[in-house]
N, C-alpha and C positions, 0 to 999 in steps of 0.2 A: 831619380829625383821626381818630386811630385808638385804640381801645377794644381790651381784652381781655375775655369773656363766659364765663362758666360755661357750658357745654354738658355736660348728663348722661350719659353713657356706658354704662352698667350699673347694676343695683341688686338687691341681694339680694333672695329671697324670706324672709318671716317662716315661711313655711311649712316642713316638715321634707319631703326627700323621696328617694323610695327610689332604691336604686343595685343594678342586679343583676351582679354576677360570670360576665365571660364571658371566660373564657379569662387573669384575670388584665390583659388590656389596660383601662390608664389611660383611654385615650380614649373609653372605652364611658359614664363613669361621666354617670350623668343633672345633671341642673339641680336647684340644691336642698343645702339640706344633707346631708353625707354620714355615714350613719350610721355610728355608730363599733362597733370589734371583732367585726365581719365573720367569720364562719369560713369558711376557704379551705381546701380541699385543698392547695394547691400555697404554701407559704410559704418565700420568702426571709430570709435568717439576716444580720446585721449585727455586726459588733465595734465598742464604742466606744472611738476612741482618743483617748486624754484628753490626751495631747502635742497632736494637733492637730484638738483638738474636732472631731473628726468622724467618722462611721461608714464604717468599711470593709465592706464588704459580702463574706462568705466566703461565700456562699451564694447564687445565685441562681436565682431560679424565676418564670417568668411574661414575658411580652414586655414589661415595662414599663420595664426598663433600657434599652431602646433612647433612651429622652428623660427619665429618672433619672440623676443623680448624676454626676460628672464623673470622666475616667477618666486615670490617672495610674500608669507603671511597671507598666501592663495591668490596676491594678485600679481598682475603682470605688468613689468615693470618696461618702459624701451630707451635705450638709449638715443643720442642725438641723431643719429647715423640712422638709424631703424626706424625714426619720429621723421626723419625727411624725406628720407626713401618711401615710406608708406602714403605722403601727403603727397608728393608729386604725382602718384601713379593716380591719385584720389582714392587709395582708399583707408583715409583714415583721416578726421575733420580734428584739430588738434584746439585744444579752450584752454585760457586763463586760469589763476585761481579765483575770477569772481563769472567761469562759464560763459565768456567771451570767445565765439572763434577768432582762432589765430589766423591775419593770412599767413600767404608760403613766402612773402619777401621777410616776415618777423620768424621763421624757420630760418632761413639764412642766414638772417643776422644773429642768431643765437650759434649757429658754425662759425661765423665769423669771428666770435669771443675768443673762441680757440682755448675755452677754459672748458669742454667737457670729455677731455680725452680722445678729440678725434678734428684733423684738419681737412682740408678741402680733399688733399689727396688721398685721404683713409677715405671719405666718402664717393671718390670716384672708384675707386679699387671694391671699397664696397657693394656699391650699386653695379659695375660689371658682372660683378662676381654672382649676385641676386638675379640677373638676367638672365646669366646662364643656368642656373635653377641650383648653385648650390646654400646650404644650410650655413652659415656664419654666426658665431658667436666673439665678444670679446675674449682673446686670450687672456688665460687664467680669472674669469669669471666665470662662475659655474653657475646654468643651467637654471638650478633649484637648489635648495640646501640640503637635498638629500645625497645630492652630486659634490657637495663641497670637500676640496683635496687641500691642505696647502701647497701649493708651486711657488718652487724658490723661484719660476722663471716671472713670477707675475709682479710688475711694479706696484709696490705696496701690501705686497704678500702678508709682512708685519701684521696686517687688520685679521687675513684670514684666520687667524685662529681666535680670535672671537664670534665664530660663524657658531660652534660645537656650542655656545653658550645658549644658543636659540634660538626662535624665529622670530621672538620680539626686537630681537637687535638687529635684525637684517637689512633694515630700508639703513641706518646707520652705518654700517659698514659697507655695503655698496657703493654709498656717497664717496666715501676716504679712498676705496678703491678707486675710483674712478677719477678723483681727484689728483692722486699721485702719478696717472701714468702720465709719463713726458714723451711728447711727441715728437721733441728735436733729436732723438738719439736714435740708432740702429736696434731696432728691437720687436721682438714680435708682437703682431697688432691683433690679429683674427688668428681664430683657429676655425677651420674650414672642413666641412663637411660634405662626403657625395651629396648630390640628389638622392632624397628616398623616402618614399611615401611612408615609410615604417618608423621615422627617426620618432624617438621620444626624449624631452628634456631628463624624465629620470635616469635614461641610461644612456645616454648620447654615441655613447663608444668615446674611442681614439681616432680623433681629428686628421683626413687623410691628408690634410699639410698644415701647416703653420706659414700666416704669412707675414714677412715682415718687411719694413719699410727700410729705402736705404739712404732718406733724407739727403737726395739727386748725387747719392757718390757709391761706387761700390762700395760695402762692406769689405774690412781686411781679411788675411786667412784666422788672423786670433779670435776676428770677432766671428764670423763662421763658425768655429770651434767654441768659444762659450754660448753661443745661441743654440745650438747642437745640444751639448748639454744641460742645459736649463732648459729646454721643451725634452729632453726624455729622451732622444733621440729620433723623433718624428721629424717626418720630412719637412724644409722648409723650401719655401718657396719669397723671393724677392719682386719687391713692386717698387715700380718709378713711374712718375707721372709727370709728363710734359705738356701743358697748353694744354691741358683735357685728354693727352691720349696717356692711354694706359696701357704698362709694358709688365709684365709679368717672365723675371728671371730665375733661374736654379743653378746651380754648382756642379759638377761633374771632377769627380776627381782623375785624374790624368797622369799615368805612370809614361816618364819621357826616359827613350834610351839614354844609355852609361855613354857619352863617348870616351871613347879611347884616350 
């Protein structure tokens, strides 16, 4: 008989800890939580466009768009999750459509809509995850459209295949995507990437886990096994989120002896 087991994966520290600014590279930043509004020398500028919820980046400064934001008709586009994470560390000053900076309490309040595919707890899972220096992207959004796959496993998949029609229709189907994924269900959220100075958006590889949310209940063994196959059979990896702390779960499968 076979058993599914909790196996712990990660776990926040309660403790606060320091982050030192070296060059602007993401992947420097320590373990720990990341103090917020950071003063940089070198800050990246963002526009938010409210057609399709998300920041386009006019400005860029610092190595850390090489594995930020996704890139579309040459520019670079960031989700909400990526537009917050970047504002709190300071580096990156986020304007209106009429070239207003944004403060970081009108950042919040745009997570708190709960309308751009990502809740509080995708962005605490998130920004761990960025501490520890790894690469993240939205699952089943791709990269650049030289990367674009259809994935059955991606909410709103449906759009993807108007990607092959061209780059003029990209900022348009981004929007739907991002729109359709639902946050209250068991599903995978980030595909996640080692640490590495070599990653490129055009050829990203296969994501060494898939994480998904288990909206504060285990996943059953059915849903395990269709989330399995909709990611391709990449690893997945489980996150829960309690009062800020972040728990990062996996599965282990478990052969229990025959009794008698």
């Amino acid at each position: 008989m076979e058993t599914e087991s909790w196996a712990t994966f990660s776990e926040t520290s309660d403790s606060e800890g320091c982050v030192d600014d070296l060059n602007d590279d993401e992947n420097s930043y320590a373990y720990g939580d990341i103090p917020k509004l950071q003063f940089r020398k070198d800050v990246s500028k963002a526009r938010w466009i409210y057609d399709l919820e998300m920041a386009e980046v006019v400005e860029r400064k610092g190595k850390m768009w090489t594995t930020t934001g996704i890139v579309r008709n040459g520019k670079i586009y960031c989700c909400i999750e990526e537009t917050l994470f970047l504002a709190e560390i300071g580096a990156l000053h986020l304007l209106d459509e009429n070239d207003t900076p944004l403060p970081l309490k009108d950042i919040y309040a745009k997570m708190q809509e709960k309308k751009h595919g990502c809740s509080w707890e995708s962005f605490e899972a998130y920004k761990h995850l960025k501490a520890l220096g790894y690469v993240i992207g939205r699952h089943g959004i791709p990269w650049t459209l030289k990367t674009a796959k259809v994935d059955s496993s991606a909410q709103g998949s449906t759009k993807m295949n108007n990607i092959v029609d061209g780059e003029s229709r990209g900022s348009f189907i981004i929007t739907e995507m991002f729109r359709c994924l639902d946050i209250n269900e068991v599903q995978p959220v980030f595909d996640v990437y080692p640490p590495n100075s070599n990653f490129k958006k055009s050829s990203p590889g296969t994501p060494c886990f898939v994480l998904c949310f288990t909206s504060g209940r285990p996943p059953s063994k059915q849903e395990i096994e269709e989330l399995g196959r909709c990611c391709g059979g990449c690893p997945l990896k489980f996150c829960n989120v309690d009062h800020g702390r972040v728990s990062f779960f996996s599965f282990n499968r478990v052969e229990l002896p025959v009794l008698p």
